[in-house]
MARKE-242602 format. One record per residue (C-alpha): chain; residue in one letter; x, y, z. Coordinates in steps of 0.05 Angstrom, whole numbers, plus 5000, padded with zeros to 4 digits. Layout:
{ch:A&aa:a&px:X&py:Y&pz:Z}
...
This chain:
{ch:A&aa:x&px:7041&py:6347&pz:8124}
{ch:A&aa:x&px:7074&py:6403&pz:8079}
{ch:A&aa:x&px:7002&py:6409&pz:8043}
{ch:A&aa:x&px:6963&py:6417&pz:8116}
{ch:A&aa:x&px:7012&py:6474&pz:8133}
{ch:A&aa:x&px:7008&py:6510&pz:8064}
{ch:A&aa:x&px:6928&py:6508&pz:8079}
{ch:A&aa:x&px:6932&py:6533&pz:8146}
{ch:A&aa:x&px:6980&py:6590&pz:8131}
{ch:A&aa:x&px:6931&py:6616&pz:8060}
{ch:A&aa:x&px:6875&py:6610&pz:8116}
{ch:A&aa:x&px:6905&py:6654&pz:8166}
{ch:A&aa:x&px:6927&py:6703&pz:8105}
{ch:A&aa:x&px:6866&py:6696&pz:8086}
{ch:A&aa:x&px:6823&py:6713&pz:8152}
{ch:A&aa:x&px:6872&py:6772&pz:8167}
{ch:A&aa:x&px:6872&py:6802&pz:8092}
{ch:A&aa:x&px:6783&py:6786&pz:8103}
{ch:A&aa:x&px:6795&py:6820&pz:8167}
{ch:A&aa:x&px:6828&py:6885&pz:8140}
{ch:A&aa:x&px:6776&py:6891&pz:8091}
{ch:A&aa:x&px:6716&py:6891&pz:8141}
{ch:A&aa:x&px:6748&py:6935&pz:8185}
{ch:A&aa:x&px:6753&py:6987&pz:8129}
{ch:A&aa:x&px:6677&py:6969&pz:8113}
{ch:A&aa:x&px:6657&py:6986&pz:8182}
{ch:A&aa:x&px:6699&py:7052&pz:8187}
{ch:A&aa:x&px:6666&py:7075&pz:8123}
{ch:A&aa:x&px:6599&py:7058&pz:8153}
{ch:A&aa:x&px:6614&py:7103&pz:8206}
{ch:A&aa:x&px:6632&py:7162&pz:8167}
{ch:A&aa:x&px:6565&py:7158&pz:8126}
{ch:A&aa:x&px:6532&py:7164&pz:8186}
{ch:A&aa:x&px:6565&py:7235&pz:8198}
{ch:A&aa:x&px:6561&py:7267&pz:8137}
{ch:A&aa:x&px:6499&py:7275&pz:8078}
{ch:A&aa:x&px:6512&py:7260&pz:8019}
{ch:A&aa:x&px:6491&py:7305&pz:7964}
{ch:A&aa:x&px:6477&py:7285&pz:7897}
{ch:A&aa:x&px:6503&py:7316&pz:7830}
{ch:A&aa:x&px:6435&py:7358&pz:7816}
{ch:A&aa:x&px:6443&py:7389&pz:7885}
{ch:A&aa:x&px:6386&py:7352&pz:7922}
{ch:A&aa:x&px:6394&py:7330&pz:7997}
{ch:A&aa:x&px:6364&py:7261&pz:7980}
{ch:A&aa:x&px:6408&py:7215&pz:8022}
{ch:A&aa:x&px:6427&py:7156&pz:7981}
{ch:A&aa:x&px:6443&py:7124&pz:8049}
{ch:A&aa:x&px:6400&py:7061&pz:8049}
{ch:A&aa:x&px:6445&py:7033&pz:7978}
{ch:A&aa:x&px:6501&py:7061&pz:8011}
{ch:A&aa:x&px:6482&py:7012&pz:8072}
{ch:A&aa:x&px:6463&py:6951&pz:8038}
{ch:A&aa:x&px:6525&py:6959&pz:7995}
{ch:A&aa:x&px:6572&py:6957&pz:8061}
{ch:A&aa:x&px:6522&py:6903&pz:8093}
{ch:A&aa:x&px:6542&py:6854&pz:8036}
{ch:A&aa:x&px:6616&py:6869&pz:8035}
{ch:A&aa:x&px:6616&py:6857&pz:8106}
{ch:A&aa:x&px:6579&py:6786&pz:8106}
{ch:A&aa:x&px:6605&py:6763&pz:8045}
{ch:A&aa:x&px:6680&py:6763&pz:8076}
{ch:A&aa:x&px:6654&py:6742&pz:8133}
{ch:A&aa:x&px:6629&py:6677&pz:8102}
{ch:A&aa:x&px:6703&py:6678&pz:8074}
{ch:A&aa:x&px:6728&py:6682&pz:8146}
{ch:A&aa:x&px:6676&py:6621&pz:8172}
{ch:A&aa:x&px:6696&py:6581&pz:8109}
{ch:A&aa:x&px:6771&py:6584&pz:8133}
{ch:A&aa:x&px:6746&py:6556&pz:8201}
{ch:A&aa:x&px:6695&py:6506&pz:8187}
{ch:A&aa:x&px:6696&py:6443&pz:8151}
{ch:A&aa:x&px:6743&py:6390&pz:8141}
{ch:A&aa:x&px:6806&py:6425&pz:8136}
{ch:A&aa:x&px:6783&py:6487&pz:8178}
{ch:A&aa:x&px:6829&py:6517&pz:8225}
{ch:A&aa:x&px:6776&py:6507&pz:8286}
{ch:A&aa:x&px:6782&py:6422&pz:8260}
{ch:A&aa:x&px:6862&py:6427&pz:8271}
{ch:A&aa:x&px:6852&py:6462&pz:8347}
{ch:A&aa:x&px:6855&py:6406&pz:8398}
{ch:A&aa:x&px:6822&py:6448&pz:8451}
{ch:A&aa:x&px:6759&py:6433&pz:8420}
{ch:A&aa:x&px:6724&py:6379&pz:8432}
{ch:A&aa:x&px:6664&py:6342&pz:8388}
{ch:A&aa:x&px:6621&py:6328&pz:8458}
């Protein structure tokens, strides 16, 4: 039972640290959008769309962490007895 709680609690630190992190993610995709960014030989060129896929993949690949903690087996959504398999 000791074992059941210690994966629970790393899942919830997990899903809130996962949370933190895509929260930043989306506040720095914000401020891209409000500012151009100039590169170091003065050209306007916007290096936006790297910029965006970069933040896209930060954002889904803790966001896979966050489903892995709730899915499966020993998922948190498994433990809830609210939900039901019908």
């Amino acid at each position: 039972m000791e074992l059941r709680n210690n994966i629970r609690q790393t899942q919830l630190n997990l899903i809130n640290e996962c949370t933190k992190i895509i929260k930043i993610a989306i506040s720095i995709d914000d401020e891209r959008r409000e500012t151009d960014i100039k590169l170091k030989d003065g050209n306007e060129q916007l290096i936006d769309p790297l910029l965006k896929a970069h933040i896209c993949k930060i954002k889904a690949d803790y966001l896979r962490i966050v489903y892995e903690c709730l899915d499966g087996i020993n998922g948190l959504l498994s433990q809830d007895d609210r939900i039901s398999d019908d």
